[in-house]
Wavefront OBJ file of the C-alpha trace (Angstrom):
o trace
v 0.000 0.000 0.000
v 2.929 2.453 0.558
v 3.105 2.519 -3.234
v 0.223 4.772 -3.656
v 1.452 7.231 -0.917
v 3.250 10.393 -2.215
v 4.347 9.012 -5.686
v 5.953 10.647 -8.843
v 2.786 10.193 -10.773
v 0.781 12.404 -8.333
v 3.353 15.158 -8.124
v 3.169 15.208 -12.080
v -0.130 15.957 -12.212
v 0.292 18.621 -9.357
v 3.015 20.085 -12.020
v 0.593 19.960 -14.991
v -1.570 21.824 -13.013
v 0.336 24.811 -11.959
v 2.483 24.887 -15.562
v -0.822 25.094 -17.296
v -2.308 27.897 -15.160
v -1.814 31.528 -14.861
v -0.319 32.819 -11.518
v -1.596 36.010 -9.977
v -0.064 37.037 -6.956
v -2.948 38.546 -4.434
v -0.335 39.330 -0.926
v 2.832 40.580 -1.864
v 5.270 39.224 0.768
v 5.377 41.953 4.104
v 1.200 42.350 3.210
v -0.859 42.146 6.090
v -4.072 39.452 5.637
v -7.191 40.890 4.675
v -9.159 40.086 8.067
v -6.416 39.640 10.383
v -4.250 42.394 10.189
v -1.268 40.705 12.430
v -0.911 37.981 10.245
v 1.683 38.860 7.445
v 2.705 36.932 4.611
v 6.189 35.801 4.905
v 6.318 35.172 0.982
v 4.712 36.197 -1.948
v 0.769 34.257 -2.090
v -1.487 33.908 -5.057
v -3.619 31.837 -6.845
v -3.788 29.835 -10.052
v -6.337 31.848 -11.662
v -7.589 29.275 -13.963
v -8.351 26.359 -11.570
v -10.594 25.106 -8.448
v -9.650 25.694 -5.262
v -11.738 24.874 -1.953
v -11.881 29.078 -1.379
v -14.085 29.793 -4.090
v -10.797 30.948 -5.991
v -8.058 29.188 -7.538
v -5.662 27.269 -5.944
v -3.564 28.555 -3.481
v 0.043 28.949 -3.886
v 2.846 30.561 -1.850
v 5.813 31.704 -3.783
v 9.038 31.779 -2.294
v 12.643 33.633 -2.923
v 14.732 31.024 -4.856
v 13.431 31.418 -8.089
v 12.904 28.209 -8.833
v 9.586 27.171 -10.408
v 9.429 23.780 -9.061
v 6.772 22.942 -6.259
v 9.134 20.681 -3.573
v 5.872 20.456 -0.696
v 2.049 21.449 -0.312
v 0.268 22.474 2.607
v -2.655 20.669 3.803
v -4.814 23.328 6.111
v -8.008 21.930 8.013
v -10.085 25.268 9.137
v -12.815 24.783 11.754
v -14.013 27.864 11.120
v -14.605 27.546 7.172
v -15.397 24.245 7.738
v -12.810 22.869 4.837
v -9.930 21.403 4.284
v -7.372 23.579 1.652
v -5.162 22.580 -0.154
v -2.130 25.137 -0.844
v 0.869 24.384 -3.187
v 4.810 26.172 -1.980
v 7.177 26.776 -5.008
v 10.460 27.793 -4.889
v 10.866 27.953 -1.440
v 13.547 27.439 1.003
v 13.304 25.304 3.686
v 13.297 28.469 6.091
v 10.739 29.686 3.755
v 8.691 26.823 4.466
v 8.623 26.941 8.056
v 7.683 30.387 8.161
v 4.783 29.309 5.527
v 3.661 26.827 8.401
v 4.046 28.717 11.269
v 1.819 31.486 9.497
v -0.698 29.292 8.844
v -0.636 27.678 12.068
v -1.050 30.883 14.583
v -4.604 30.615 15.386
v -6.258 28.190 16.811
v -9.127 27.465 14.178
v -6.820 26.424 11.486
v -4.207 23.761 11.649
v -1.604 22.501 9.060
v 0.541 20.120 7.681
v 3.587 20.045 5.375
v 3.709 17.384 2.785
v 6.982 16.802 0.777
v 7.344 16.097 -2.880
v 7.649 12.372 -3.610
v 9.542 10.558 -6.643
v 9.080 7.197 -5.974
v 7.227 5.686 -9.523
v 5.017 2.622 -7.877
v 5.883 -0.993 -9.021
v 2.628 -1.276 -10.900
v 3.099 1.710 -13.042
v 6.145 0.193 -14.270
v 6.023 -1.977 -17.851
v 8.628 -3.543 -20.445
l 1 2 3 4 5 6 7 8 9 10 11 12 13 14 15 16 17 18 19 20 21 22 23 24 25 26 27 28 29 30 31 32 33 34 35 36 37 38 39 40 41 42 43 44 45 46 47 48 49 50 51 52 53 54 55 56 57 58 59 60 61 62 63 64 65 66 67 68 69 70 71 72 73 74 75 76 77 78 79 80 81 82 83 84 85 86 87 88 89 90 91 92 93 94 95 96 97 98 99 100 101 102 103 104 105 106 107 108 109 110 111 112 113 114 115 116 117 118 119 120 121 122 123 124 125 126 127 128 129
């Protein structure tokens, strides 16, 4: 059963998503959040314009300061008081970048999160001849 958790195949649809979308970035990094005004972004967050995400809007994505377009880990975020679970993509982030992501998202107590890191294990049963 480990097979099917946090494979290559999964993280290449992830990819297809966000290289097929348009990015707009809504909280410049240092931008205080819309409701609560001590929360600040510690990196640039958008969404992919073009997609589904659980907020009505597109997907959520936090950009970070290497410059690298690859997405290494995803946020899961249950929210008590939304009454969801979101999911929230990081790319090009350090791994400092990353914890400040979490600890962020983490500061009140109606929303809890979870870091989950980019696989690249290809299951046996996706392999032919």
């Amino acid at each position: 059963m480990s097979e099917f958790l946090n494979n290559a195949y999964f993280w290449q649809k992830v990819d297809t998503l966000y290289y097929s979308s348009h990015m707009e970035i809504v909280r410049p990094k240092g931008t205080s959040h819309l409701r609560y005004k001590n929360l600040i972004y510690p990196v640039d967050y958008g969404y992919l314009t073009d997609t589904v995400g659980e907020s009505g809007h597109g997907i959520a994505v936090f950009i970070g300061s290497t410059g690298n377009e690859t997405i290494t880990t995803m946020v899961i975020a249950a929210d008590i008081l939304k009454k969801d679970i979101e999911i929230k993509l990081l790319v090009g982030c350090t791994a400092q970048e990353e914890e400040s992501v979490l600890e962020f998202l983490n500061q009140t107590d109606y929303q809890k999160t979870i870091l989950v890191r980019r696989g690249n294990q290809i299951p046996s049963w996706a392999i032919s001849n």
